[in-house]
N, C-alpha and C positions, 0 to 999 in steps of 0.2 A: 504494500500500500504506500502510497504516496506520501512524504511525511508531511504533507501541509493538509492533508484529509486529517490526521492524524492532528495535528495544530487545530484545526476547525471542530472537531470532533469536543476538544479540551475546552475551548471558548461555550461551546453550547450547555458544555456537563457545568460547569465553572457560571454562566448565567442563570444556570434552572435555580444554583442554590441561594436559599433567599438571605438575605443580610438578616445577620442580629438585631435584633432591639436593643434601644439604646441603653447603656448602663443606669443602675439606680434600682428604686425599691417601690414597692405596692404600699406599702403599709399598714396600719391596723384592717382590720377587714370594715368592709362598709365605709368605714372615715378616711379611709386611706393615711393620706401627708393630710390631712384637710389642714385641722388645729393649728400644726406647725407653720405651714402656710398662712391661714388667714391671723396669725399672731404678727408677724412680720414677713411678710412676701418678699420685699427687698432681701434679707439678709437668709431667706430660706435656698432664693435664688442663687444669689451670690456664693454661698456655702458649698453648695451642690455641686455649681460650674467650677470650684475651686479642687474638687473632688474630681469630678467627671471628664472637665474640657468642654469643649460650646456645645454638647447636649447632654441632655439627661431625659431620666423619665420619671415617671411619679402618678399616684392617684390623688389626686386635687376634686374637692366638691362631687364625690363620684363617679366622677370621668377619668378615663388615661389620659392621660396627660405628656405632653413632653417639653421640653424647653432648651429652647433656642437662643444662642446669643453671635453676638461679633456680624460686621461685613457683609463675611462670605454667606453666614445663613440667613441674612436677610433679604441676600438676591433669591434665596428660595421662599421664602416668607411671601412676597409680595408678589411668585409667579403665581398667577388664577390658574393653571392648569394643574397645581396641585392644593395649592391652598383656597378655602374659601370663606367668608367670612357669614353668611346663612347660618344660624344654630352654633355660633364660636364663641360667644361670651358666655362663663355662667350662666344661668336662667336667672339668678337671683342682680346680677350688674344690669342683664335685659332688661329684668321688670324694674330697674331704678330709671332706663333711658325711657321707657315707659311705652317701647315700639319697635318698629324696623324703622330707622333712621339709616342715612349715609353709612356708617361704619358696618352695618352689616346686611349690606345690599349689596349684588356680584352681577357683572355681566351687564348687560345693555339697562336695566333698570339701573345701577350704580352708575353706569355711563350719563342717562339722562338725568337722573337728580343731582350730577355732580357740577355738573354743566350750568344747572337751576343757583346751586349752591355757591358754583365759582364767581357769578355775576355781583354776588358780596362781598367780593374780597379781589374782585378787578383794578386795574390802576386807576380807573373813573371815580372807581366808590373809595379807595386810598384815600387819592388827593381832597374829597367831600371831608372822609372822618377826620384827617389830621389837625385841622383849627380846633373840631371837638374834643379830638383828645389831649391836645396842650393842654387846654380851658381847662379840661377837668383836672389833669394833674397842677397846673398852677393853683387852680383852687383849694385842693385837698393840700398843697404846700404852705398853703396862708395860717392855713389854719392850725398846721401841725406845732409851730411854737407857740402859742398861746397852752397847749395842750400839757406843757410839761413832760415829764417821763411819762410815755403811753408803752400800748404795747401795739410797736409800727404793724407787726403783722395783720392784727385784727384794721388797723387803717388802711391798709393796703389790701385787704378783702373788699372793703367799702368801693376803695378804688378802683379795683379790676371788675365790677360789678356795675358802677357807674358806668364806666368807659365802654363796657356791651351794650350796658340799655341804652344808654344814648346811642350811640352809631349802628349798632345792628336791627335796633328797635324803635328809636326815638323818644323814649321816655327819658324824660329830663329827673334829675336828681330829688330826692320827695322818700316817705312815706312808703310806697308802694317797693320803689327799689330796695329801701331798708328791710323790707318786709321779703322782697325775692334771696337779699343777702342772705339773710340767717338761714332759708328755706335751702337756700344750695349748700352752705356750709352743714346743714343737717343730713342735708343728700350724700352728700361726697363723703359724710361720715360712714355711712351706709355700706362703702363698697369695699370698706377692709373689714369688715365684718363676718361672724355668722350669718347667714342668713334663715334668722329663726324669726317665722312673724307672731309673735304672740305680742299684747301689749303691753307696754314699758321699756321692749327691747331698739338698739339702735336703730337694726332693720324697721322694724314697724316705722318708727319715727319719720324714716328715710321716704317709706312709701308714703304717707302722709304727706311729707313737705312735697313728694312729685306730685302728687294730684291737686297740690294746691298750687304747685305751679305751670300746672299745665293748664289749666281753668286760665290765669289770666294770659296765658299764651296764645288760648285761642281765643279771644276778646281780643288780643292786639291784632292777631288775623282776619279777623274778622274786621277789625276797623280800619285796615292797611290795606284792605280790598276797595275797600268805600272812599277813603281819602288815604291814596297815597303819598307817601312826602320822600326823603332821600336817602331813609336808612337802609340799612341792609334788606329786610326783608320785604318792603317796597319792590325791592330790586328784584329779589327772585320770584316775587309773583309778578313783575311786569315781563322779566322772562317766560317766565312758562304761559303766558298771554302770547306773548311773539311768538312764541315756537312751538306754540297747539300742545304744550305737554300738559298730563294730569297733575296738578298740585293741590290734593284735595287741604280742605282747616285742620284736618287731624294732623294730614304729614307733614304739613307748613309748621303745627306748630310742635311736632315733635324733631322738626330740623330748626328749629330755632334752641330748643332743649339742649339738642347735643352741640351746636355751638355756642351756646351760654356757660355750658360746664365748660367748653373747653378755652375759653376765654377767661373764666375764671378763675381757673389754675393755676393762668402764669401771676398771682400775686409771689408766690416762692421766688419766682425768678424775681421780681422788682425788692424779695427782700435778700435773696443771693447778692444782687448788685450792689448791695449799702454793703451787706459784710464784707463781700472778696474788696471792695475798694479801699474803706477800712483798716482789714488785715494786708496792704499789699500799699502801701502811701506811693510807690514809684508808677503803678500803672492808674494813680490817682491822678496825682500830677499830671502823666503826658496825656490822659487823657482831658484833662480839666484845661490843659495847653490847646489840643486840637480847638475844644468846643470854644476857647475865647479867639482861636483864630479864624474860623470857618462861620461862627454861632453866636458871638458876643451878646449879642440881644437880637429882640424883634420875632418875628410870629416866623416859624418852623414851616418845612416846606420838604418834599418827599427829593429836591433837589439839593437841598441844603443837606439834608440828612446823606446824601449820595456821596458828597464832598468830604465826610469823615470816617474815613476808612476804619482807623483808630476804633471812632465808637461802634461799630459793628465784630472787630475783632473780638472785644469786650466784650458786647452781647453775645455773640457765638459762644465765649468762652462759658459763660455762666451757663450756657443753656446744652451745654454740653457735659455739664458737671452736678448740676442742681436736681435733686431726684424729683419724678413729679408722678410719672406711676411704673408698677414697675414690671409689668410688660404688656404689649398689645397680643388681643387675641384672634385666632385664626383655627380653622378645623381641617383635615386632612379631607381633599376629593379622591385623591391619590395619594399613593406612599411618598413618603418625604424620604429620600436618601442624604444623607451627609454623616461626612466622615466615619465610611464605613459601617454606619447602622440602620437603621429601615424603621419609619411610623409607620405603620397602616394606616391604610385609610380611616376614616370618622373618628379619629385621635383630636380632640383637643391641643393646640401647639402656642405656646406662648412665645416670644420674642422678646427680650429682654432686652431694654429700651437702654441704660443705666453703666450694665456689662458690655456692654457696646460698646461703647466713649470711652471705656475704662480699662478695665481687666481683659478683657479680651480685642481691643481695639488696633488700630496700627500707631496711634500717640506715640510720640516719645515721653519721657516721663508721666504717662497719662493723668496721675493723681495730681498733680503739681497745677495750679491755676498761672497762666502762661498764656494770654491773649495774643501771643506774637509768632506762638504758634500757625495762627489763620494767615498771616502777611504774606506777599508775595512771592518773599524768598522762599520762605520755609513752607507753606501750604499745603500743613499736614494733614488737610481734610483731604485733601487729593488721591492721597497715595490711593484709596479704594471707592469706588460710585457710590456708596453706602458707609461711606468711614465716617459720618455727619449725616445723622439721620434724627433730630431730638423729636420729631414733629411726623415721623412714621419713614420708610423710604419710599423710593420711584418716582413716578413722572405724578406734575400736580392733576392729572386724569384719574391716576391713580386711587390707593387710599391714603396717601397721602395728607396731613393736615389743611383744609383750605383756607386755613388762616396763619398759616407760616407767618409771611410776611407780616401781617397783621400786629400779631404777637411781636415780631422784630423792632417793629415799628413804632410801638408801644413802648418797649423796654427802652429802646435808643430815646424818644421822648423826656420819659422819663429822668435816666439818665443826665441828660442836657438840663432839665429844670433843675436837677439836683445842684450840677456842677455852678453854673451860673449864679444862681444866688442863695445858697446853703451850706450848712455843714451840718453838720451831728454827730452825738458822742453814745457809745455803745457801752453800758455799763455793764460789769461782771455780771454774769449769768451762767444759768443751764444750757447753754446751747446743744445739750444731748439731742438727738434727731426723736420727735414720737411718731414712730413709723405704725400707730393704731390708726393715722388718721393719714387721709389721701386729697391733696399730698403730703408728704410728712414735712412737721412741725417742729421749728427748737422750742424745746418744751415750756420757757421761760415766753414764747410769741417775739423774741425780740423787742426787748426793749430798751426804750433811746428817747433819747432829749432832738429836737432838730430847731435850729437859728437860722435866723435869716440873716445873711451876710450884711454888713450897711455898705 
């Protein structure tokens, strides 16, 4: 026989056999890893991959589970021809988003509502928000010295809360936002949880604050059909007007939902940027150099912002480092191969968002806050398509965050008011992470004095 019959013959025997499953454990019966996991997700993660390499496996909330991290497995994370995102979050995160929104819709329906979605977050609707969202953060700055020692974090919820309703909804600062604040911050508590609904428990509380804010959601949809004005969601129902698509009041207002939480997450990041600046007075300085060069005063502009390299370095860097959750989820269409082991299909796959940037990333000193990293010499996000992914990876068609920019935009903002005419003093504290709550918390909220410069 021929020996390349004999070669072909090997290749076929050698394809039939199926790859291992990934390393790791079942755990107790029925609970699986559940406990351990939903005590601290982040460090359950981390642990693991520290143990395993960028996958592992596990029984999470009843499901197999496996987990993914770094680059290389997030080019497999975001292919649809094996991952899908239909039936991928808990049951118990689903019923907090309180529907099928964007993040777990696949295929030509995720096509068309993302399209609806992106019309929010276009460089039209940018340049609209950004006088509002100076406004806001200069406001919430006025007020912060008169305040005394606060605890910034809980101000900086208010803020990031403000700054949606205004731009993506229209609702000016009041009463009502105070009232959607607390309602998300009881939400978001929700999702590091059991999810035991009985009453007094955090879950129950969680689903309660969503049905209370999904009520005035669809009041705002409902009155953004009748008069539309120029916030975000004006926008994607004059889209789906243009373009004959369906946008019924539930799903306008359970896509306003999952962009309200995800706006209001980045408060972490606006209280990243007071500490790493802080802790770091040299990339304080050159930053505070750029903004009186470029930015001295006067009303901000998506052009101006363009012109400071510097402060986006900075923002990157924070949002590269700052945990906010700690993995996106996805479900197997087909087996997931990587590094030599095999999910099955309808496995549960998380992505670890966090281990990415970090521990398993392409960084040089990953751990190290280093904004100079991003520069054009060094431009260590390059080395991989997905080595900078804070916001999900792939094209913004994708799943992709649709308010990347947004969030960037915000942060760099922010930033500029800070530098220009403020400072603040960060008194000893607990800065231990409380990683019970999503995002996680210094258990102290940060607390600080802030002055306005004369």
């Amino acid at each position: 026989m021929h020996p390349l019959c004999n070669l072909w013959r090997i290749v076929i025997y050698m394809s039939s056999i199926e790859s291992p499953l990934p390393p790791g454990q079942d755990g107790l019966p029925l609970l699986g890893e559940t406990l351990t996991f939903a005590k601290n997700p982040f460090r359950f993660i981390e642990e693991r991959l520290a143990r395993h390499g960028r996958i592992f496996r596990s029984n999470v909330l009843g499901r197999k589970t496996a987990v993914v991290s770094g680059p290389e497995a997030a080019g497999h994370f975001i292919d649809p021809n094996v991952i899908m995102r239909e039936g991928a979050m808990p049951p118990h995160v689903q019923e907090l988003f309180g529907g099928r929104s964007l993040p777990l819709l696949d295929g030509e329906v995720h096509a068309t509502r993302k399209k609806l979605v992106n019309q929010a977050f276009n460089r039209a609707a940018m340049a609209a928000y950004l006088p509002i969202v100076e406004q806001t953060v200069e406001r919430a700055f006025r007020a912060w010295p008169a305040a005394g020692e606060m605890r910034w974090l809980d101000e900086l919820k208010r803020l990031a809360i403000e700054v949606i309703c205004a731009t993506v909804m229209g609702m000016p600062p009041g009463d009502e936002t105070d009232r959607l604040r607390q309602d998300y911050g009881i939400l978001t508590d929700g999702f590091a949880t059991l999810p035991i609904n009985i009453p007094g428990t955090r879950y129950r509380k969680a689903l309660q604050a969503r049905d209370r804010i999904l009520e005035v959601l669809r009041r705002l949809v409902r009155e953004r059909r009748q008069t539309p004005t120029d916030d975000g969601l004006s926008r994607m129902l004059a889209a789906a007007v243009s373009s004959g698509a369906t946008l019924s009041d539930d799903d306008a207002a359970l896509e306003l939902h999952h962009i309200v939480i995800a706006g209001f997450i980045v408060y972490p990041e606006l209280g990243s940027i007071v500490q790493q600046l802080a802790a770091h007075p040299d990339v304080r300085e050159k930053l505070a150099a750029e903004i009186a060069a470029k930015a001295p005063s006067g009303p901000l502009s998506l052009e101006t912002l363009m012109t400071m390299p510097y402060l986006l370095q900075v923002v990157n860097e924070v949002k590269r480092l700052c945990p906010i959750v700690a993995a996106v989820f996805g479900k197997t269409k087909a087996p997931l191969e990587f590094d030599g082991v095999s999910v099955p299909a309808g496995w549960m796959v998380m992505w670890a968002v966090t281990p990415s940037h970090i521990a398993q990333s392409h960084y040089t000193n990953p751990t190290a806050f280093d904004p100079d990293r991003f520069s054009p010499e060094r431009a260590e996000e390059k080395r991989h398509e997905h080595a900078f992914s804070p916001q999900g990876a792939g094209p913004a068609t994708g799943h992709r965050c649709p308010g990347l920019d947004f969030a960037t935009y915000i942060m760099e903002i922010f930033a500029v008011v800070l530098l220009r005419g403020y400072t603040w003093q960060i008194p000893p504290q607990n800065f231990e992470m409380d990683y019970s709550k999503t995002p996680p918390e210094p258990k102290d909220a940060l607390r600080a004095r802030v002055s306005a410069i004369s």
